[in-house]
N, C-alpha and C positions, 0 to 999 in steps of 0.2 A: 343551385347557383354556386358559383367559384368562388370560394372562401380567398380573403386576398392575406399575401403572406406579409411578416411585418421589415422593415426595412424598404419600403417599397415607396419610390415617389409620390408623396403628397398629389401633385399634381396629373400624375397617373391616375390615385386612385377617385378624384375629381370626375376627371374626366368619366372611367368607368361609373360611377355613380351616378353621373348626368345620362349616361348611352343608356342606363340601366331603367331609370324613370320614364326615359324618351319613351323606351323600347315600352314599356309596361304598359304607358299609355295610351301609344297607337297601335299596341299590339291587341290592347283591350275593344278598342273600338273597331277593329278590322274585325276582328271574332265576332262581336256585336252584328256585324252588317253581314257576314256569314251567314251567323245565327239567324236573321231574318232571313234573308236569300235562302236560304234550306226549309223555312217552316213556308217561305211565300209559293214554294215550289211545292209542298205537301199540296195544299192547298191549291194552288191551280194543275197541279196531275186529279185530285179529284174531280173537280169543276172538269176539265175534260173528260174525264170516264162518263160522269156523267152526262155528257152531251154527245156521247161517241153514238148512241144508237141515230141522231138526227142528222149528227157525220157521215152516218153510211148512207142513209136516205137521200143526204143533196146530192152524195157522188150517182146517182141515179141518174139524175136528169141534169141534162147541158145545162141549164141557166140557173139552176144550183150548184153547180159543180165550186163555185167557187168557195163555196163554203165550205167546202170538204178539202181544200188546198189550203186555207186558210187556219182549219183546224188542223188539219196531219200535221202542217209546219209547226204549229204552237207546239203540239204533242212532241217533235222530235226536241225540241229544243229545249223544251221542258225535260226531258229525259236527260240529255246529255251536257244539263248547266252544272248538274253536280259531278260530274268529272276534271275540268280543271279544278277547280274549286277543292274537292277531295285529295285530288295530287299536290297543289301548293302547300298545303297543310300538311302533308305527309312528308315532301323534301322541305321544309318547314322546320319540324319535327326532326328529323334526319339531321341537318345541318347543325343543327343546336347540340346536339348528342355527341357528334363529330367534332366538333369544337370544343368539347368542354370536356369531353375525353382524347383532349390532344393527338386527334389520328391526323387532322386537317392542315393544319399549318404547325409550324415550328416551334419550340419551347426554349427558351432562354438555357443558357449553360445549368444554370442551378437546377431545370427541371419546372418551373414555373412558364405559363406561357405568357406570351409577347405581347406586350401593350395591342399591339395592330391587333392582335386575334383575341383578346378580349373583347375589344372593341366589334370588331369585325361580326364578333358571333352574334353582333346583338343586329347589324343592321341588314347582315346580308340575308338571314332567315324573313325577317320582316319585308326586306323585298319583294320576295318569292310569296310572301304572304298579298302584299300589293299587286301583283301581279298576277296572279292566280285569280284576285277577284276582278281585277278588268277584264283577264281573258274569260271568266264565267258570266259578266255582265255585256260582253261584245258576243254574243251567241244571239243576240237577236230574240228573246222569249218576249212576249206583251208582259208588261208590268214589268220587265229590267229595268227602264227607264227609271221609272218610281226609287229602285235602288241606285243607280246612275248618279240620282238626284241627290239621293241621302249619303254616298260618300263624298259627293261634288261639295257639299254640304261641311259633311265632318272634316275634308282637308282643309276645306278653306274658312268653315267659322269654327265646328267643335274642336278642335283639335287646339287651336290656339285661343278658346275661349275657357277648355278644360288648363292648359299650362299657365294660362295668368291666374286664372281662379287659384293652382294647386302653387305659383311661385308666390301669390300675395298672400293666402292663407299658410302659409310654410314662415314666408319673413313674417306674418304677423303674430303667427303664436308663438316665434324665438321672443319676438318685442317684448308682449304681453307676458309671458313668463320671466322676460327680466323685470319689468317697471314692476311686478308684483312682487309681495315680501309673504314669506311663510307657504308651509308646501299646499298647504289647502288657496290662499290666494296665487300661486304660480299655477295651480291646476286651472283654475279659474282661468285669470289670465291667458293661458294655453289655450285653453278653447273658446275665449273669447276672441280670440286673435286667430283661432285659425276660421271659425265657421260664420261669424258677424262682418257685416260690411263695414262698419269701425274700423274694426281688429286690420280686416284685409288693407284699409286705407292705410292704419296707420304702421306695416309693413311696407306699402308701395312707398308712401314719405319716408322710412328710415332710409328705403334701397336709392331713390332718386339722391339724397339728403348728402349719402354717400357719394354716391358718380359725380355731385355736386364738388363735395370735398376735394374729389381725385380728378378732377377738371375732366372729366368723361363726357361729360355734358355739361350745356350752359346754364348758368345758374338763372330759378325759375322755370328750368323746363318741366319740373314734376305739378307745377300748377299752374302753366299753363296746355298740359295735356289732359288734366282733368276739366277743366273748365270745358274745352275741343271736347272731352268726351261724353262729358253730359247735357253738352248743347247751349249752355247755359247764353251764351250773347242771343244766341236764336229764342230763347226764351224771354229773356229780357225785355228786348224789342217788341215780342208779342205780346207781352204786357206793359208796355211805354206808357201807350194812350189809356188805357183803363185809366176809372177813377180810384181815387186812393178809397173809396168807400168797398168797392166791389173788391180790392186787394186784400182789406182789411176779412173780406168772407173765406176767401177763398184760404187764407191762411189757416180758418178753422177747419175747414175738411182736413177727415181724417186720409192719411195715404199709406199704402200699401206696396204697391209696386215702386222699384227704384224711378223707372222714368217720372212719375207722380211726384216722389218727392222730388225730383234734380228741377220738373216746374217749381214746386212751391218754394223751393232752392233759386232760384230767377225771382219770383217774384219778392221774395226777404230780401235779394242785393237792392230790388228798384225800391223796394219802401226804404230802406238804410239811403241810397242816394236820396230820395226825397225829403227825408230826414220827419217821415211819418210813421214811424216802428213805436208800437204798444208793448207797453211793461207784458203783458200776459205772450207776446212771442216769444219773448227771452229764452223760453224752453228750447228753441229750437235752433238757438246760434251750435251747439255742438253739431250739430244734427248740418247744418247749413256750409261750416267750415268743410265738414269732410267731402261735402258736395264740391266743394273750390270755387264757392262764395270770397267777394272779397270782404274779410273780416275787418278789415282796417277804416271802409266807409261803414262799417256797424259801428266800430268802436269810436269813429267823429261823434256820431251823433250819441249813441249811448255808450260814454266810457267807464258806469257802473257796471257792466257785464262783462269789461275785461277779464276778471276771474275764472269767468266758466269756459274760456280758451286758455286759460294758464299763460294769459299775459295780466301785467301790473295798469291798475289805474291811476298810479303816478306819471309812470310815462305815457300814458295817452293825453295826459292833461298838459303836461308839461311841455311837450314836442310841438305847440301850438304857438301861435305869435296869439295877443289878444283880440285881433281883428277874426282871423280862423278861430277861435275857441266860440268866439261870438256866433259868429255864422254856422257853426256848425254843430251846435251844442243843441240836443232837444232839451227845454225847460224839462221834464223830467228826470231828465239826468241831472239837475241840481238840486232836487231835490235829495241826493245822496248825501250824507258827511264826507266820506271819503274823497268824494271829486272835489267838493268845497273846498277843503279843507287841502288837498293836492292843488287849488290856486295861487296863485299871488295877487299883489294888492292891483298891480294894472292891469289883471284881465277882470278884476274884480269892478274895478271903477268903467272898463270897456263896458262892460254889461251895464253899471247904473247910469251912463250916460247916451248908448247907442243901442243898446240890449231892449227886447222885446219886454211887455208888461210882463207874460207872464213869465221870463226867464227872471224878472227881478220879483217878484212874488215869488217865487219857487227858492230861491235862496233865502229871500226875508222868512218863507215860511217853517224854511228846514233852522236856520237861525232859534227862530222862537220855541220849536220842539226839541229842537237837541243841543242848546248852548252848554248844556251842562256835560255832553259829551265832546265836544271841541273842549272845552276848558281841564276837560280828562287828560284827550289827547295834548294839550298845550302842558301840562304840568308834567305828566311822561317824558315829554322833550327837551326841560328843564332839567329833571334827575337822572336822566340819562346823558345828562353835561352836549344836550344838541343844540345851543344855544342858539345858532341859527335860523334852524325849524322851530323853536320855541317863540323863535321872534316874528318866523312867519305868520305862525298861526295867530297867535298875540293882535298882529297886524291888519289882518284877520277880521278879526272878532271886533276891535274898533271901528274899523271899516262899516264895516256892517250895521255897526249900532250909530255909526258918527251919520252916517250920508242918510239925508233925506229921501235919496230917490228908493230906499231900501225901508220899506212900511214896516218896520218891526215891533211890536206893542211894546 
């Protein structure tokens, strides 16, 4: 390979670095389909041979004859598939060698060559490469087709299924090497960011995050292309009408394949909308986020699990009028301190006068088990001169014990 010299356009040597992968990649896979084309070819010149003596048998008789036309033609073409084939590879070969020992196109004054033929050398050998193998797959052998298929295949899904794979897994383990500290967790990091669907996710969110920033695309296009990608409204819908009983099963199965999870991923947004999600799911809000779940109707309902998305359960509690916190609060969720204790007195009194039995038992009951801990946090807020939040919580904790509709012993 062409060592690049120093002084040399950034944006040059970009560029050559992109033609470089391009090339790596689809040069890899062209060989690949080569490689089979030559072993499928081994293998049907035998399989002829060995049918060559029933070959000369049909050519005997008229109304066999065609079977002996039908084989010679396989036979010739089977013989002569590995000669384009072998030639493209060869000016292939050639061309590369001639480029990069500067006989082919021109070199810059200094002796170094030219943007265009660095470039050049990587795409026009890979041509001759593409080209070679459709002229060895249009020869007409039985079983081309089968290869026809397989590169019809690699241009049009492997090829840009291998480049997102290797652009998400690239920006994921830069991610995952920065958010890590110490060389043993950046190593981590690394490869948790480059070979885990996480890691790849959370490359794809830095790079959208960015285009975002630099107005390249419109903001939310990176979650709304994951949701499109994993089907998720389609899923949804297909689990509308189920009952929340049958929801609640299917969460338990274990999953394996992505499409499995991107369902179970569908059915945690509809239990979050119904606002019938169980404490023992909670495992699998990370798990759901990176699917392009919408986290924001999880966190309505249970804004105790804001944490395990690296959002605050202040602001879910608080970005609410008392009428929505009402409505959309699962009594489990009050059972937490922190969301308690993140209310005010009006959405407090919302619940003790419109609020379901058991969202007001689920407060009275967190009340009676953790008073001593709200009185913690009230006293913190005090010595840390927060007079305000000291007075909230204060406000609080009366509340609580003053209103009857709050059963607290």
């Amino acid at each position: 390979a062409q060592s690049f010299k120093g002084g040399e356009n950034p944006g040059v040597t970009l560029a050559k670095g992109v033609v470089f992968v391009g090339f790596n990649i689809v040069g890899g896979l062209v060989f690949l389909l080569y490689a089979f084309l030559f072993l499928f070819r081994y293998v049907a010149l035998w399989i002829l041979v060995i049918l060559s003596p029933l070959a000369f048998l049909c050519y005997v008789f008229p109304y066999t004859k065609k079977w002996w036309d039908m084989w010679w033609n396989q036979f010739l073409q089977w013989c002569i598939i590995g000669i384009p084939a072998a030639f493209s590879i060869f000016l292939a070969n050639q061309m590369i060698g001639l480029i990069t020992a500067k006989q082919l196109v021109g070199e810059t004054p200094g002796g170094a060559l030219t943007p265009f033929a660095s470039i050049m050398g990587y795409i026009v050998p890979l041509a001759f490469l593409v080209g070679g193998l459709f002229m060895a797959l249009r020869t007409g052998a039985a079983g081309a087709n089968i290869a026809i298929a397989g590169f019809k295949w690699t241009m049009g899904k492997g090829i840009p299924w291998v480049a997102k794979g290797f652009g998400a897994g690239f920006t994921g383990a830069i991610k995952g090497a920065i958010e890590e500290k110490g060389a043993r967790g950046k190593v981590k990091g690394f490869l948790g960011g480059a070979f885990t669907y996480a890691g790849h996710e959370k490359g794809r969110a830095a790079t959208f995050k960015w285009l975002e920033r630099a107005h390249l695309v419109r903001p939310g296009f990176y979650e709304e292309a994951r949701r499109k990608r994993w089907k998720l409204e389609e899923g949804i819908k297909r689990f509308k009408t189920d009952p929340t009983d049958r929801l609640h099963k299917l969460m338990k199965r274990v999953t394996i394949r992505p499409a499995d999870v991107a369902a179970k991923a569908a059915i945690f947004e509809e239990l979050s909308r119904r606002r019938k999600l169980k404490e023992e799911e909670r495992g699998f809000l990370p798990t759901a986020k990176t699917y392009g779940v919408d986290t924001g109707e999880t966190l309505k309902a249970m804004p105790h699990w804001a944490p395990d998305i690296e959002e605050k359960i202040r602001e879910q509690v608080e970005g609410r009028s008392p009428k929505q916190f009402r409505q959309e609060t699962q009594p489990v969720a009050l059972r937490s301190v922190p969301v308690v204790i993140s209310m005010d007195v009006s959405k407090l009194r919302d619940i003790a006068v419109r609020g379901t039995t058991e969202q007001r038992e689920a407060i009275a009951e967190t009340y009676d088990a953790q008073w001593q801990r709200m009185e913690r946090v009230w006293r913190g807020h005090q010595q840390a001169g927060r007079i305000a939040e000291a007075r909230r919580v204060r406000d609080l904790m009366l509340e609580i014990q003053g209103n009857p509709n709050f059963p607290t012993r």
